[in-house]
N, C-alpha and C positions, 0 to 999 in steps of 0.2 A: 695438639699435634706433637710440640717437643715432650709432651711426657710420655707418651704412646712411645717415642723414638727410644727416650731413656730407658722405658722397660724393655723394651725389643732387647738394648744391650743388656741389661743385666743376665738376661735369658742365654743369648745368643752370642758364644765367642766370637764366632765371625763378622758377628754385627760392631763386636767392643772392637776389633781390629779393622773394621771399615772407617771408622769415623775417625779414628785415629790419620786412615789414609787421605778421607776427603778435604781435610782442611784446606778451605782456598780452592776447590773446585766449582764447577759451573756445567751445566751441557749448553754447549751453541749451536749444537745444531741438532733436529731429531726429523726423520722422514721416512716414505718408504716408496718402492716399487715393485708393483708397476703403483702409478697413480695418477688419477686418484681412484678408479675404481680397478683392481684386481678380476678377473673371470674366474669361474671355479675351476681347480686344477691346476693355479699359475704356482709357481713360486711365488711365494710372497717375502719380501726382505723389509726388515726395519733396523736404520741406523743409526744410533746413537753417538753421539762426538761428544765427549768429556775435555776438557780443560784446565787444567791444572796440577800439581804435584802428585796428587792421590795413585793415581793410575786406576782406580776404581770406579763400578756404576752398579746399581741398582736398578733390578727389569720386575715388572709385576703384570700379571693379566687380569681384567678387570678388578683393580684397587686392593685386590690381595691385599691381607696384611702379613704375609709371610713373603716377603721379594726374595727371587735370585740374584745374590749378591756375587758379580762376578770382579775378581782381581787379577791382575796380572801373575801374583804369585801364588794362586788357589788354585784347585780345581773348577771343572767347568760344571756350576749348574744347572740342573732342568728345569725348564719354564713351559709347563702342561703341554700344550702342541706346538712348541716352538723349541729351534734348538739353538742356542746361545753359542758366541764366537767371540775371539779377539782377533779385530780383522789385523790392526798393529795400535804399537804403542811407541809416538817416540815423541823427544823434546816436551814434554808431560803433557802432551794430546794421546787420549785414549779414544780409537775407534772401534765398538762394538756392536755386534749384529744379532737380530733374532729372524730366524729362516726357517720358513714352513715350504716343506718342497714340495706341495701340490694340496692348497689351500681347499679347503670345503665350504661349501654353501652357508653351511652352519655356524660358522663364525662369523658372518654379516651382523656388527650393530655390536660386536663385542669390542673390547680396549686392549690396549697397551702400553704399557707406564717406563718414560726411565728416569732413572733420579740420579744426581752426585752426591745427595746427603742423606738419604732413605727418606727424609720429609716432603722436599717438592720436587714433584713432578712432571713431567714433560708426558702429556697424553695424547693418544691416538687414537680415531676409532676405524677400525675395519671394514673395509666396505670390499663387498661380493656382490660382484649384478647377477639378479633375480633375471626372471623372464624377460625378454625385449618386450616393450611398452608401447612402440609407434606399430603399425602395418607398414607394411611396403609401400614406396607411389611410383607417381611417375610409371607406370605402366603403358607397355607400348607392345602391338602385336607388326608383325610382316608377317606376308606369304614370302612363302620362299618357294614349292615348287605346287603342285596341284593334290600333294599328300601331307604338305611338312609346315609349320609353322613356328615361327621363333619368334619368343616371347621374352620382353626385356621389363627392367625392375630397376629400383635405385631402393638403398636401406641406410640410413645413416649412424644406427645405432653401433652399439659393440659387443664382443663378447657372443659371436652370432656361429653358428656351427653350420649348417646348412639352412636352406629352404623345402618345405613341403609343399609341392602343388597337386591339388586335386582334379580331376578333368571327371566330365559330364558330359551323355551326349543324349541328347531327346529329353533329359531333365532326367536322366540317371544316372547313379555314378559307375564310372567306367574302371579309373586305375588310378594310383597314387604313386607321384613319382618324386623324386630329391635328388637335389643338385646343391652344391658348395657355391655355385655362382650366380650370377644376378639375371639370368637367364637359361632359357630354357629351348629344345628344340622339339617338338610334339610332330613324329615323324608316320604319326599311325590312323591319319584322317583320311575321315570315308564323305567325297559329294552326297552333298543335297544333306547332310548331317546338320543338327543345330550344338554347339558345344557352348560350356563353361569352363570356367576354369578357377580358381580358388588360391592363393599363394600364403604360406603360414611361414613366417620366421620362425627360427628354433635357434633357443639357446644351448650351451653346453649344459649338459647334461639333461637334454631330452626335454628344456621346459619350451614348451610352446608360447609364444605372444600374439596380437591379434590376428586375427584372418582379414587379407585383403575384401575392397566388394568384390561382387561377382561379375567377374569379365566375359559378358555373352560374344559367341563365334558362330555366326552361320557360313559354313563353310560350301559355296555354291559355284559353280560356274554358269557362263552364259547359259540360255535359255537359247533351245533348235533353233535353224531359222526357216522361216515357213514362205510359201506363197513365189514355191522359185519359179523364174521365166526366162526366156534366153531369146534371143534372135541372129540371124546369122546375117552378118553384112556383106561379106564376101566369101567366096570357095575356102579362104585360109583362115576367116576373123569371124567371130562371134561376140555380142553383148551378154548378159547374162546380169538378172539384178531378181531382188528378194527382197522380202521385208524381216525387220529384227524383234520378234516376238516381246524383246523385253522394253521396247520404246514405242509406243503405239503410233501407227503411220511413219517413223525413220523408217525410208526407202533409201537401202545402196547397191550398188551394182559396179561391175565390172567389167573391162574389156579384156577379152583375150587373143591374143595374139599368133 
């Protein structure tokens, strides 16, 4: 590794004028955010904290052996999809940055290197969540009025853009509807109908993760009530009593007044 470094200088001015800088540096600190996992699209920031007289660091993306050598008294290097910074420099702490302002999917599993001496390195690997991995739970329906049903969810994952939920009625499919929240309000049900229903997580950028089961909905009301009779007690009051179709033999009845 130090002879790799030696030729680097022979080659490279800027490399003979680095090592000259880093004598007696260290990085103490190297991180990023968000973290630990970035979504696609985020800013992604990585920070490197130098230590000592130099005022210099060295950035590389997956083990390059050509790093961006960046100094306080140089220009600012490019580092392939990353754009390098001096956030400051003082009391011989150098803090510098590499910032992708709306990270891609496609950088999930790749590195990031930063060094004070071009030999070792401080590495990072990238992480970008993929599609959500759990289904939904925790599902839970109410009625709300004799047409509307509200339909509630819990998701613990991240990096979630909306939900797709599919509705079914008589075992076909009806309509596909999306919402941002963990719930839903199904305001377009027909009695005596049998429905489904389907809830898909989506991640950003359009990736779907599992599909919930299948949440069956018979959406019914009582059943007539049959078998009415009534008797009059007085000129002003009457009994009146029926049986309830959907409990066989409950007999209720009424007084009216």
């Amino acid at each position: 590794m130090a002879a790799t470094g030696i030729y680097w200088c022979l080659v490279l001015t800027e490399c003979l004028s680095f090592l000259v800088l880093v004598t007696g540096q260290s990085v103490v600190s190297f991180n990023h955010t968000p973290y630990p996992v970035a979504c696609p699209g985020d800013r992604l920031v990585f920070t490197c904290i130098v230590e000592g007289t130099g005022g210099g660091a060295a950035w590389r993306r997956n083990n390059d052996n050509s790093p961006a050598i960046l100094t306080t008294s140089g220009t600012i290097p490019p580092l392939d999809d990353f754009t390098l910074s001096i956030t400051s420099y003082d009391n011989g702490v150098l803090v510098s940055a590499a910032t992708n302002l709306s990270v891609p999917v496609q950088l999930n599993g790749s590195t990031i290197g930063c060094s004070s001496d071009l030999m070792n390195y401080n590495t990072l690997t990238i992480n970008i969540a993929g599609p959500p991995i759990t289904p939904v739970s925790s599902i839970a329906t109410a009625a709300i009025t004799n047409d509307v049903l509200l339909i509630n969810w819990s998701y613990s994952g991240s990096c979630i853009d909306h939900y797709n939920v599919t509705i079914n009625s008589n075992n076909t499919f009806d309509e596909s509807r999306t919402t941002s929240n963990t719930n839903i309000t199904i305001d377009t049900l027909i009695i005596g109908t049998n429905y489904s229903f389907i809830i898909i997580p989506v991640g950003i950028g359009e990736l779907e993760g599992p599909p919930s089961s299948l949440i069956q909905y018979i959406w019914n009301v009582p059943a007539q009530i049959v078998n009415i009779s009534w008797y009059q007690i007085s000129t002003d009051s009457i009994t009146i009593w029926w049986n309830n179709n959907q409990v066989i033999k409950n007999i209720s009845c009424i007084k009216m007044v």
